[in-house]
TORNUVEX-338436 format. One record per residue (C-alpha): residue number from 0; residue in three letters; x, y, z. Coordinates in steps of 0.02 Angstrom, whole numbers, plus 50000, padded with zeros to 5 digits. Layout:
! residues N
+-----+------+-------+-------+-------+
| seq | type |    px |    py |    pz |
+-----+------+-------+-------+-------+
| NUM |  ALA |     X |     Y |     Z |
...
+-----+------+-------+-------+-------+
***
This chain:
! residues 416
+-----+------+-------+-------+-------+
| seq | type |    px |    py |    pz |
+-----+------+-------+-------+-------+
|   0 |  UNK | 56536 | 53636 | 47152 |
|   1 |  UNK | 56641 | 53787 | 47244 |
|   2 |  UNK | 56596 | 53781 | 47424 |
|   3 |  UNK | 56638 | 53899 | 47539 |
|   4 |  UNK | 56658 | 53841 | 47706 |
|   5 |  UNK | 56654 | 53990 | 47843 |
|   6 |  UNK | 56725 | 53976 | 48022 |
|   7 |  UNK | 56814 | 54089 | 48172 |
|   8 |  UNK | 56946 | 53953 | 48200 |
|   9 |  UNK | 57081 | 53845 | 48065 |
|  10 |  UNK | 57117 | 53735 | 48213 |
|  11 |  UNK | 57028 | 53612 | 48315 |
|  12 |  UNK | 56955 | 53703 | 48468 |
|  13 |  UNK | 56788 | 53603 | 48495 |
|  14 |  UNK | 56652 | 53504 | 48414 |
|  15 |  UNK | 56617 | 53657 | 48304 |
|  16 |  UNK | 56786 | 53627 | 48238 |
|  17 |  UNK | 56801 | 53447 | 48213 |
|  18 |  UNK | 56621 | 53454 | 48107 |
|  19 |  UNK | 56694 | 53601 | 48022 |
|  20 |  UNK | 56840 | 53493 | 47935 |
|  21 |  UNK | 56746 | 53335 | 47947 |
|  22 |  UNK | 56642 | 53417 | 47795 |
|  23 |  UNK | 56793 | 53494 | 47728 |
|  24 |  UNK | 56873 | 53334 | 47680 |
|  25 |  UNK | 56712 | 53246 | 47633 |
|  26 |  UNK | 56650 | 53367 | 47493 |
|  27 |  UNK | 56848 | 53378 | 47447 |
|  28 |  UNK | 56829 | 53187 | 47451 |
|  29 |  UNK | 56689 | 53183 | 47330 |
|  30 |  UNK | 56775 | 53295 | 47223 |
|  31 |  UNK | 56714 | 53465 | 47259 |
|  32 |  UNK | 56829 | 53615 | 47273 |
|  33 |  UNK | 56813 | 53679 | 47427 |
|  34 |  UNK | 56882 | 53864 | 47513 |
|  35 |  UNK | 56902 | 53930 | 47682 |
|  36 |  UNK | 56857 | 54078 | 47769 |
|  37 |  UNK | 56899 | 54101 | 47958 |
|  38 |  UNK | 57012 | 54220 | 48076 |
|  39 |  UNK | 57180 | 54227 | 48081 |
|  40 |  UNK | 57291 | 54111 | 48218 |
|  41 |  UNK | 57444 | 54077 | 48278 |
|  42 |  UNK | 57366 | 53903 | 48312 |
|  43 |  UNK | 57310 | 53890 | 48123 |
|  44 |  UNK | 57302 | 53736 | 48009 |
|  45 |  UNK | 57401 | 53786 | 47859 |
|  46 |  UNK | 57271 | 53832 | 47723 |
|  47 |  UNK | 57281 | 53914 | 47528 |
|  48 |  UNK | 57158 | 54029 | 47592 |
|  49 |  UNK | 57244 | 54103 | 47721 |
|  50 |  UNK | 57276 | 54273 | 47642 |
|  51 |  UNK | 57086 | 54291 | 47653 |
|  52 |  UNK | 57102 | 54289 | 47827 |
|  53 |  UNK | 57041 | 54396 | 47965 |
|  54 |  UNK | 57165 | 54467 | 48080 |
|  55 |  UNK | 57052 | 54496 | 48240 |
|  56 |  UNK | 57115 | 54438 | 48420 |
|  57 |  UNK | 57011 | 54323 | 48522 |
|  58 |  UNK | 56916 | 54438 | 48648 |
|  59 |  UNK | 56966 | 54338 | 48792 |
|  60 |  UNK | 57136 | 54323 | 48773 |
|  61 |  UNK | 57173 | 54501 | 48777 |
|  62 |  UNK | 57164 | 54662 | 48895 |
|  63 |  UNK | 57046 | 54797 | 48923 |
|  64 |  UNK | 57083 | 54929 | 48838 |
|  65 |  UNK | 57099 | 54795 | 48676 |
|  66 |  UNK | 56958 | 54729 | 48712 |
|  67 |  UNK | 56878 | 54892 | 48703 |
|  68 |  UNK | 56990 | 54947 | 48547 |
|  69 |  UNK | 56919 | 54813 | 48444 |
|  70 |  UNK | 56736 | 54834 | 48521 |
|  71 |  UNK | 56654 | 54908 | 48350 |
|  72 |  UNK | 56729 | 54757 | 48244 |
|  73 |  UNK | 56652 | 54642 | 48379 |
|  74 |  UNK | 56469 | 54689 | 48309 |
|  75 |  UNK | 56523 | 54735 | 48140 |
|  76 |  UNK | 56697 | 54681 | 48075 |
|  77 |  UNK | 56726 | 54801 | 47916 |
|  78 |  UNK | 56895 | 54683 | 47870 |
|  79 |  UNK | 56787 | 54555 | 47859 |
|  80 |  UNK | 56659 | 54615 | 47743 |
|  81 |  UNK | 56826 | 54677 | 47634 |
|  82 |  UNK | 56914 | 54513 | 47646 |
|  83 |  UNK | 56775 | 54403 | 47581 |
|  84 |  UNK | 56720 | 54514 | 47460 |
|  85 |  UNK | 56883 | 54482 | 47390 |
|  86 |  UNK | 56878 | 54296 | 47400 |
|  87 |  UNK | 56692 | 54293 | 47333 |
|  88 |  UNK | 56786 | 54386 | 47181 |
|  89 |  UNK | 56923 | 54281 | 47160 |
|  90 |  UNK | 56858 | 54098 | 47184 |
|  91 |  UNK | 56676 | 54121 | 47146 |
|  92 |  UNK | 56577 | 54003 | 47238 |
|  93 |  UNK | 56435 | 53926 | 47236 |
|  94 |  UNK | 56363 | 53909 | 47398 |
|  95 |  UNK | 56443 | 53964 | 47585 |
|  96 |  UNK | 56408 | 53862 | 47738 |
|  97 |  UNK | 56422 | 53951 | 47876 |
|  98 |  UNK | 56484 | 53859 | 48062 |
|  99 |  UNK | 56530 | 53992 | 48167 |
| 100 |  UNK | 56514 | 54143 | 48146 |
| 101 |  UNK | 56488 | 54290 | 48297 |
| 102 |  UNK | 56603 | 54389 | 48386 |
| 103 |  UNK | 56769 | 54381 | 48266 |
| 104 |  UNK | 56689 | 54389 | 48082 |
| 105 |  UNK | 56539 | 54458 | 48132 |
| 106 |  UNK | 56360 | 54485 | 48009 |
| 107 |  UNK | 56460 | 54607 | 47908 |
| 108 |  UNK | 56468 | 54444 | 47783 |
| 109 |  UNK | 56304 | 54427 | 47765 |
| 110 |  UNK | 56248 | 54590 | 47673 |
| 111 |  UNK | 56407 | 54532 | 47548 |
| 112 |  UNK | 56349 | 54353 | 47511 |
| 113 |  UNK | 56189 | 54406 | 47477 |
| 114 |  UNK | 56235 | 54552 | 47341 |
| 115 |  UNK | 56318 | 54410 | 47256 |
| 116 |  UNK | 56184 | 54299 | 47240 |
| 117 |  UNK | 56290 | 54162 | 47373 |
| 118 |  UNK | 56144 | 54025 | 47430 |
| 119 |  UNK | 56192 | 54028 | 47628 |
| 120 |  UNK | 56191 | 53879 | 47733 |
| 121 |  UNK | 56218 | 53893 | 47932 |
| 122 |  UNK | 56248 | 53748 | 48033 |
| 123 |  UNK | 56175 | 53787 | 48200 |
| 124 |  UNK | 56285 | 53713 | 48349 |
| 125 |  UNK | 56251 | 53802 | 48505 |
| 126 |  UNK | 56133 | 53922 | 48544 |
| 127 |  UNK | 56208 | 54123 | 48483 |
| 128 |  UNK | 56049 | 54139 | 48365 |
| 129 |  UNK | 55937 | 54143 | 48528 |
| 130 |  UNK | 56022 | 54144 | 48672 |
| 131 |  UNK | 56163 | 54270 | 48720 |
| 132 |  UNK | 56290 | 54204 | 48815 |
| 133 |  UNK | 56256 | 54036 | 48697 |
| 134 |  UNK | 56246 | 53914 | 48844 |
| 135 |  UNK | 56070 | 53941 | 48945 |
| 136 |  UNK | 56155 | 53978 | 49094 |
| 137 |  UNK | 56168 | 54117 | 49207 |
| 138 |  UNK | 56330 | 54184 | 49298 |
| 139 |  UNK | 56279 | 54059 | 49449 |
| 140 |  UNK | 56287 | 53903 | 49314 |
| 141 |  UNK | 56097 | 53893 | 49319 |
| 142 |  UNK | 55983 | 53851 | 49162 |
| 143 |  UNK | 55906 | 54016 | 49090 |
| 144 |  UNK | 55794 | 54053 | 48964 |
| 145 |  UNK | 55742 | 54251 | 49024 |
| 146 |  UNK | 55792 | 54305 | 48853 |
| 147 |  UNK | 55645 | 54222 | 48779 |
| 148 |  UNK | 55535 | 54370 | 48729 |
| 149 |  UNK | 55725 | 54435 | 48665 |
| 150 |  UNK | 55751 | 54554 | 48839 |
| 151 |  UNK | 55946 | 54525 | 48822 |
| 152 |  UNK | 55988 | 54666 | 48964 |
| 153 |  UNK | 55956 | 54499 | 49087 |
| 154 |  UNK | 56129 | 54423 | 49004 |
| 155 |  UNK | 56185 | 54599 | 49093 |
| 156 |  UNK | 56093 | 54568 | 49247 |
| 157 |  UNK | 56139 | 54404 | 49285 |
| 158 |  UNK | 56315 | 54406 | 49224 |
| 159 |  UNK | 56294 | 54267 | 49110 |
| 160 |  UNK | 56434 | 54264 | 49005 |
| 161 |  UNK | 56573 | 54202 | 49120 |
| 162 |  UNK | 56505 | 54327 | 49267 |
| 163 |  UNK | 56565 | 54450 | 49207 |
| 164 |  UNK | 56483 | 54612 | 49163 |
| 165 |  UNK | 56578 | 54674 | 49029 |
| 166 |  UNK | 56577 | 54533 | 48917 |
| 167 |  UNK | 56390 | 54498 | 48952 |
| 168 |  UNK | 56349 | 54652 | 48891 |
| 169 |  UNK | 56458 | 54643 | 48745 |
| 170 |  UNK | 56345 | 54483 | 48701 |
| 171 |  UNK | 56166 | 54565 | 48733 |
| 172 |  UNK | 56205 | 54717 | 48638 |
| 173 |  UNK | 56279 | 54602 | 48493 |
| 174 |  UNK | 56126 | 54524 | 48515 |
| 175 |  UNK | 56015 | 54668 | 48492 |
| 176 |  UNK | 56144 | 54735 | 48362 |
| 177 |  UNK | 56089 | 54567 | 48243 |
| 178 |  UNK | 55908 | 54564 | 48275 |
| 179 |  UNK | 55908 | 54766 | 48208 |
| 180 |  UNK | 55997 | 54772 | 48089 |
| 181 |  UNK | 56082 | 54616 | 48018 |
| 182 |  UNK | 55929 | 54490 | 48059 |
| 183 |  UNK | 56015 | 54290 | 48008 |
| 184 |  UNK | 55867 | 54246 | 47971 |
| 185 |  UNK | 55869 | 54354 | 47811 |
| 186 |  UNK | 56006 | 54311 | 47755 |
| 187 |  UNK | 56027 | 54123 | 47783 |
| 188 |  UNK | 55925 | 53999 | 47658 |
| 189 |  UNK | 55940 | 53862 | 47756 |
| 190 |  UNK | 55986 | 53804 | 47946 |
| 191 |  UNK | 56066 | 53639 | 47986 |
| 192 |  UNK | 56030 | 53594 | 48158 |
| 193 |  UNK | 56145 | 53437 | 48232 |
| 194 |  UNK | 55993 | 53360 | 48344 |
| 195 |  UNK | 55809 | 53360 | 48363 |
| 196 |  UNK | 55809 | 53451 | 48534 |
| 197 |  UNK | 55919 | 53609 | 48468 |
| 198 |  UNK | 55773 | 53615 | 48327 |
| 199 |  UNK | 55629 | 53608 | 48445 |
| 200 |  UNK | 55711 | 53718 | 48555 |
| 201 |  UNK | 55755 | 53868 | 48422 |
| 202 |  UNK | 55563 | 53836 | 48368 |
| 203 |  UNK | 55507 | 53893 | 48528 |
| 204 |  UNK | 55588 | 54058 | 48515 |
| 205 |  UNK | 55563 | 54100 | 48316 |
| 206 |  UNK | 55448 | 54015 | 48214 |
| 207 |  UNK | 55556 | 54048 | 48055 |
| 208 |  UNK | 55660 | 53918 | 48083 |
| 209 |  UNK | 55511 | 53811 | 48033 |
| 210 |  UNK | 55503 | 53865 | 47849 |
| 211 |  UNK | 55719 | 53874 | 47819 |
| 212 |  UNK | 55769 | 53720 | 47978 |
| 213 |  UNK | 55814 | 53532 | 47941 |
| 214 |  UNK | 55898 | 53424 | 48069 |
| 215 |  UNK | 56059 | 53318 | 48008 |
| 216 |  UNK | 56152 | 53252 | 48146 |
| 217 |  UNK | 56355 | 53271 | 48145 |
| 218 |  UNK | 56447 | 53129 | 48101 |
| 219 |  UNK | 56628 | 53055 | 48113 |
| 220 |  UNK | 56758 | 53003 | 47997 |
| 221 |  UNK | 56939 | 53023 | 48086 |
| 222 |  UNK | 56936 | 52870 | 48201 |
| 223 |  UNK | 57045 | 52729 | 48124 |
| 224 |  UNK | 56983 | 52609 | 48227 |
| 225 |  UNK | 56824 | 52512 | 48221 |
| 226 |  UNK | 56809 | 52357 | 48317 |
| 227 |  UNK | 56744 | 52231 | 48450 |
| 228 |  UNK | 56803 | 52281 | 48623 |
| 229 |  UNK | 56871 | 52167 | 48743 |
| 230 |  UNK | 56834 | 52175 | 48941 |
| 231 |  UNK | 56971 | 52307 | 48997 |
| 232 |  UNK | 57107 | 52273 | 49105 |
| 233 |  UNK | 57099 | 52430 | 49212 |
| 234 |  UNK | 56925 | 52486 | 49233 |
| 235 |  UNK | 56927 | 52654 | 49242 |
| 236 |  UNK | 56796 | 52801 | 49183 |
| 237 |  UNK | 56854 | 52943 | 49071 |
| 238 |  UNK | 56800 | 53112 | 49032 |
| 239 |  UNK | 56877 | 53204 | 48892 |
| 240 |  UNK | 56827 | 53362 | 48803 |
| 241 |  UNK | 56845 | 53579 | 48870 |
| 242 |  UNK | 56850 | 53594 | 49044 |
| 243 |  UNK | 56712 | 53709 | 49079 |
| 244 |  UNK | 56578 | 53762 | 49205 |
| 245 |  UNK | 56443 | 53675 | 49079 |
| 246 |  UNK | 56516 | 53543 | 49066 |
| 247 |  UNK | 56464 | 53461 | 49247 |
| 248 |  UNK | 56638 | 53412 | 49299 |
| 249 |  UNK | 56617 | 53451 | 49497 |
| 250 |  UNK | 56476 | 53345 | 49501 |
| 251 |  UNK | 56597 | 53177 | 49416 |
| 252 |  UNK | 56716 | 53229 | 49519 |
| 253 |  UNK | 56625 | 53212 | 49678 |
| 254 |  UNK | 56518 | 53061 | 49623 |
| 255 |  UNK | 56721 | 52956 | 49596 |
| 256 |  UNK | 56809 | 53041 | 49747 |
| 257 |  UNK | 56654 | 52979 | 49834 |
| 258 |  UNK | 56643 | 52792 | 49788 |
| 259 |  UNK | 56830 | 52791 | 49771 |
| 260 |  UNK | 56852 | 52743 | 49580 |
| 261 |  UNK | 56971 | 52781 | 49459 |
| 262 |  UNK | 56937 | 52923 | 49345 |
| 263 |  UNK | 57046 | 53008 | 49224 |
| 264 |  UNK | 57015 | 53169 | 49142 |
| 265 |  UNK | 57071 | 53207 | 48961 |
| 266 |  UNK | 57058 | 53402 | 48883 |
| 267 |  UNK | 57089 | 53601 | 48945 |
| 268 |  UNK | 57014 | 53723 | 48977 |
| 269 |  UNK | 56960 | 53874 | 49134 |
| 270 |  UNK | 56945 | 53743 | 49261 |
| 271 |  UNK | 57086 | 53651 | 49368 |
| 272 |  UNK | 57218 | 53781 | 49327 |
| 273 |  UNK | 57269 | 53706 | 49501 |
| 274 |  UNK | 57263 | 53516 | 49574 |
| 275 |  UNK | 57189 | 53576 | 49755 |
| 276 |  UNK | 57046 | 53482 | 49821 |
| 277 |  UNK | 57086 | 53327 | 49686 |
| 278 |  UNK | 57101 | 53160 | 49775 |
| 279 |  UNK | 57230 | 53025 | 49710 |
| 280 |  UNK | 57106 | 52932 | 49607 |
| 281 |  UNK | 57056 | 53071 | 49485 |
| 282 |  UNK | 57199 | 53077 | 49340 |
| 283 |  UNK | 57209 | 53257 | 49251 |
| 284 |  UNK | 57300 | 53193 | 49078 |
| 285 |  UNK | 57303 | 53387 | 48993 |
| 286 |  UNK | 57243 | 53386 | 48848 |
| 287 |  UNK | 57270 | 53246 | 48713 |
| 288 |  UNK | 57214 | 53192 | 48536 |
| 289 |  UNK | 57252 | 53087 | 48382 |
| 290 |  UNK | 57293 | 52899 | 48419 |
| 291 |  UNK | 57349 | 52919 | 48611 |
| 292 |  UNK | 57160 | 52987 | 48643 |
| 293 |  UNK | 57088 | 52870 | 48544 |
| 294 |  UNK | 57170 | 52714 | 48658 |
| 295 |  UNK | 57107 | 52835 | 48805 |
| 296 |  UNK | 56920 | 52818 | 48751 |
| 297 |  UNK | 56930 | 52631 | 48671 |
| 298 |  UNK | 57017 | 52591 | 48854 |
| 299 |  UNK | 56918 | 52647 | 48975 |
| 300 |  UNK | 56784 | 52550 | 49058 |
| 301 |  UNK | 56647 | 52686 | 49026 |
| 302 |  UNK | 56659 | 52858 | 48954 |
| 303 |  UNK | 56555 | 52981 | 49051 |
| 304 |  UNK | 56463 | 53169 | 49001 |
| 305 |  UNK | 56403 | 53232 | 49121 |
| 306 |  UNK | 56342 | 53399 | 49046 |
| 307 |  UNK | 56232 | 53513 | 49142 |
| 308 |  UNK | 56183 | 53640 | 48990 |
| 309 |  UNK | 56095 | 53592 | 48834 |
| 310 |  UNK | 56193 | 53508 | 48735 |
| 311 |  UNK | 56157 | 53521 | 48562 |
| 312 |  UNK | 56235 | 53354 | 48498 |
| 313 |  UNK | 56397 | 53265 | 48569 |
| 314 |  UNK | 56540 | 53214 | 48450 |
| 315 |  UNK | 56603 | 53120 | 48633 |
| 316 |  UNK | 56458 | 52992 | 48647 |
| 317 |  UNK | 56460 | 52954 | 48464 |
| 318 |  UNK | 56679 | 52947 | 48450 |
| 319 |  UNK | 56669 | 52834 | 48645 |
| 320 |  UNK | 56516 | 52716 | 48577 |
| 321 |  UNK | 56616 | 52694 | 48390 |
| 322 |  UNK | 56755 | 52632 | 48461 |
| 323 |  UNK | 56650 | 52498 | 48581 |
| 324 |  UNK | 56650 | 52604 | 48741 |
| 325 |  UNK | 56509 | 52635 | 48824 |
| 326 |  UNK | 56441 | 52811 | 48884 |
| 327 |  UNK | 56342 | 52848 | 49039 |
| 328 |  UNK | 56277 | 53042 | 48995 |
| 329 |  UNK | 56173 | 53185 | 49086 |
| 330 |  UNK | 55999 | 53153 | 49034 |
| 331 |  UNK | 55984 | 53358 | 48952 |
| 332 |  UNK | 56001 | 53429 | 48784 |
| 333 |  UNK | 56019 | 53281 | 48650 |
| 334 |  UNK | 56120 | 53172 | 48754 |
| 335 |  UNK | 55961 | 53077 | 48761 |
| 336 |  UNK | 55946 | 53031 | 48574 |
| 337 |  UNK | 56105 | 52975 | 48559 |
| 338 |  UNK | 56118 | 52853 | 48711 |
| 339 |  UNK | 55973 | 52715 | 48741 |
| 340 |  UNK | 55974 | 52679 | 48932 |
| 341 |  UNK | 56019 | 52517 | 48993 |
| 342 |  UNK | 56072 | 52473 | 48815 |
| 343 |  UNK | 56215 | 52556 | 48748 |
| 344 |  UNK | 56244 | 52672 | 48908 |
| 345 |  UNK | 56152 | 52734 | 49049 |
| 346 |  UNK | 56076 | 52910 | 49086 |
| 347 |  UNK | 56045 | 52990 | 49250 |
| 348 |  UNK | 55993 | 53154 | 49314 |
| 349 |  UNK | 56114 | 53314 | 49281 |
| 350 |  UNK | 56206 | 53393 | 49395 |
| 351 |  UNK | 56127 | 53255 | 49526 |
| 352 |  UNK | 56266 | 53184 | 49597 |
| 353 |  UNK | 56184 | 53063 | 49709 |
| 354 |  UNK | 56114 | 52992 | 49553 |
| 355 |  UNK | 56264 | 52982 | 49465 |
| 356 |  UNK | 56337 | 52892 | 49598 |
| 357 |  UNK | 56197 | 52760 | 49594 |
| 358 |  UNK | 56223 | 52739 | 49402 |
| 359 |  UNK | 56413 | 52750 | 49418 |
| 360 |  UNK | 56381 | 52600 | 49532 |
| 361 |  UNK | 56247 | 52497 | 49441 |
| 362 |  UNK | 56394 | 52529 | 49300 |
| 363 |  UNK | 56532 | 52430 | 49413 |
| 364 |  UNK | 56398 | 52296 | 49454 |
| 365 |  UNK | 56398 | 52228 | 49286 |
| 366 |  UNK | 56455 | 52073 | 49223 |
| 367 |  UNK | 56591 | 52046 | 49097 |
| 368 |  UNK | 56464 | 51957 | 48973 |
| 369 |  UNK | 56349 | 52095 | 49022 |
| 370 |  UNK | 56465 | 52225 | 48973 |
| 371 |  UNK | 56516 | 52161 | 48816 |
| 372 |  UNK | 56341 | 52144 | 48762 |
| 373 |  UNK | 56329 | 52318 | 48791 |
| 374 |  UNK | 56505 | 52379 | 48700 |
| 375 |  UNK | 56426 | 52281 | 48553 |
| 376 |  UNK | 56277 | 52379 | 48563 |
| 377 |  UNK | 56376 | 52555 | 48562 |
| 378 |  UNK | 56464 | 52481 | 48409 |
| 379 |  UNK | 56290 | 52464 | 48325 |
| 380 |  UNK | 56227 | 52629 | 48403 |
| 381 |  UNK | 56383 | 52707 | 48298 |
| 382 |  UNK | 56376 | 52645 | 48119 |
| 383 |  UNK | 56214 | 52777 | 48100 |
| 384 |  UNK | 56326 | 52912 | 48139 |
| 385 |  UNK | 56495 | 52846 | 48031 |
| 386 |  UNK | 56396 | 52819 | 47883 |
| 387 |  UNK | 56475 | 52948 | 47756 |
| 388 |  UNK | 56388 | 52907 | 47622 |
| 389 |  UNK | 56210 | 52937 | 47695 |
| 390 |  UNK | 56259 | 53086 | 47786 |
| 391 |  UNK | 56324 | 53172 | 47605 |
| 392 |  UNK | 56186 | 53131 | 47528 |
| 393 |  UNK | 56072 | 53241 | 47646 |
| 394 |  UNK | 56171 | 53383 | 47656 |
| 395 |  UNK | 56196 | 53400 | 47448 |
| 396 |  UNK | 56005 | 53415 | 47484 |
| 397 |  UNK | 56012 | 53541 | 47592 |
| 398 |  UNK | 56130 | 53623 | 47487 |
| 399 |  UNK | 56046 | 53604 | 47342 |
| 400 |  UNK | 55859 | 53678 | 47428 |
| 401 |  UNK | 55958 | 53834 | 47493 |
| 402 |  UNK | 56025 | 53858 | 47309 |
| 403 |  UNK | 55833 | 53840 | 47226 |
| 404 |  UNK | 55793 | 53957 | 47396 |
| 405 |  UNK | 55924 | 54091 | 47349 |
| 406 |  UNK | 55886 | 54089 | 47174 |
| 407 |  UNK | 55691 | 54119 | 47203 |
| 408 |  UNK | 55703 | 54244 | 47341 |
| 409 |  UNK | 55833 | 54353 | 47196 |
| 410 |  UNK | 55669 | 54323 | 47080 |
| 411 |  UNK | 55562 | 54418 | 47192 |
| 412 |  UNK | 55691 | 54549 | 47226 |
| 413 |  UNK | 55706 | 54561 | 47049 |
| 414 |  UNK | 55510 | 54586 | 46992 |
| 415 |  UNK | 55504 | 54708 | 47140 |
+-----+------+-------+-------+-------+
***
């Protein structure tokens, strides 16, 4: 089979990212040819596709009047549509998946894969398809859902999108832009969302998701190592991941300075441009990966998320609990499925730090038998999320309903 896989970034900015090539090398892995489609980067992965590439500047690295250059291609990008028309021509493929989409290639894709007869697939992992500034949170950092009945102006109103005006608009009228004239819905066969809560939660806002939604949770398959964990021999906690608002750093950082333990903090991103305000015992490392992050994670006493938005999966708990380190996580989004209290982690309240603080300390109260009962349960927890095998399986099913989907809905079209 030729898959197309479709993304804004060739480099690893996020979860979105690390999914994104995670299923690139599995279906090359099982022998399927697979082709890219994403913007161009100085930060790119080389890639045989590249001359399909976009060349569209990220809208928040660049100035005003850019910004405002580039505003029509924002909504609809017309390279776009031209450059994968191209491709489409060229390699042929079967079937596109779709990860991220919005604001760089834009819905001017859509109309394309669907006069050639592509079956569409969109993994779903945040919120864009309901939500305009993506996150459920206003310009104060406060969980919103005012869009519900799809009034977008309140992503104006209440700055949402990093409180600013400008940008929030940008994302409301993108919104309203879609939901005109380029509805997903339409033109996507089938929607792969990463956790039960992100499906429940786009159910309450559009019943279609019903007929064309499945839920496959992400999985992992580029951490070498897999075994027991022994007691560490500095017991410190460690967050790693983007530095940003929703990501409930102040609140961690308050809960260690306050009990006076070690924390380190692993990634980049908007926040801490500047060490003010951070006591001795919180560590900023920058941002690593590969092997040196991995003996981060499999090092560290617990591993701690303390997300205050919804958080539609998290690649951290599953990497931290694979490699025999337990999590303690924000009880929000689908942090909950993924981490069984007093088992394989512990949960408390978001954006609570008193509570954290409690939990931080039940944490430290533990026993070293106790704790290594508990590392060997995160090591269990993991092997349902590691299990390639299973996880390709499912989605050659999903693939293989939006293909009988695409080819019935051209039947209709066709007797019409």
């Amino acid at each position: 089979m030729k898959v197309l896989q479709i993304n804004k970034y060739h480099y690893v900015k996020g979860g979105t990212e690390t999914v994104f090539f995670s299923t690139i090398r599995l279906l090359e892995k099982k022998g399927h040819e697979v082709h890219r489609f994403c913007l161009k980067d100085a930060n790119n992965l080389p890639c045989n596709d590249e001359i399909y590439f976009v060349d569209y500047p990220e809208m928040s690295s660049v100035g005003f009047f850019q910004k405002f250059k580039n505003s029509l291609s924002f909504f609809y990008n017309r390279d776009s549509k031209r450059k994968i028309e191209q491709l489409i021509k060229d390699v042929k493929p079967d079937i596109a998946h779709i990860h991220l989409l919005f604001n760089g290639i834009s819905v001017s894709i859509l109309p394309v894969l669907k006069k050639y007869n592509i079956p569409v697939v969109m993994s779903v992992h945040d919120y864009r398809l309901i939500c305009p500034a993506y996150l459920f949170l206003d310009g104060d950092n406060q969980m919103c859902e005012r869009c519900y009945r799809k009034t977008y102006l309140n992503c104006i109103r209440y700055k949402c999108h990093n409180k600013s005006r400008f940008s929030s608009a940008m994302l409301a009228l993108d919104m309203y832009f879609r939901n005109i004239f380029f509805p997903v819905s339409k033109y996507v066969n089938q929607f792969i969302f990463v956790s039960r809560f992100t499906y429940s939660k786009h159910l309450s806002f559009n019943k279609v998701f019903l007929e064309k939604g499945c839920v496959l949770p992400n999985f992992i398959d580029n951490i070498s190592t897999h075994s027991n964990k022994l007691y560490p021999e500095e017991k410190y906690y460690l967050y790693y991941g983007r530095l940003s608002r929703e990501k409930g750093l102040l609140t961690l950082i308050r809960a260690c300075q306050k009990l006076n333990v070690k924390l380190k903090i692993a990634g980049k991103g908007p926040l801490f441009e500047s060490k003010d305000n951070i006591d001795a015992n919180v560590e900023l490392l920058g941002f690593k990966s590969g092997e040196e992050l991995y003996e981060l994670v499999k090092n560290a006493y617990f591993v701690v998320v303390p997300s205050e938005w919804y958080e539609t999966f998290g690649l951290t708990v599953i990497e931290s609990l694979f490699l025999g380190t337990p999590v303690i996580g924000a009880k929000i989004g689908a942090i909950p499925e993924l981490i069984e209290d007093n088992k394989d982690g512990f949960l408390f309240e978001p954006g609570n730090m008193e509570n954290l603080s409690q939990t931080i300390i039940k944490a430290n109260s533990l026993s070293s038998e106790e704790y290594l009962r508990m590392s060997e349960s995160a090591l269990l927890k993991s092997q349902l999320y590691s299990d390639s095998f299973l996880y390709y399986n499912d989605l050659m099913k999903i693939y293989e309903k939006a293909i009988t989907g695409c080819q019935n809905s051209h039947l209709i079209h066709e007797k019409n």
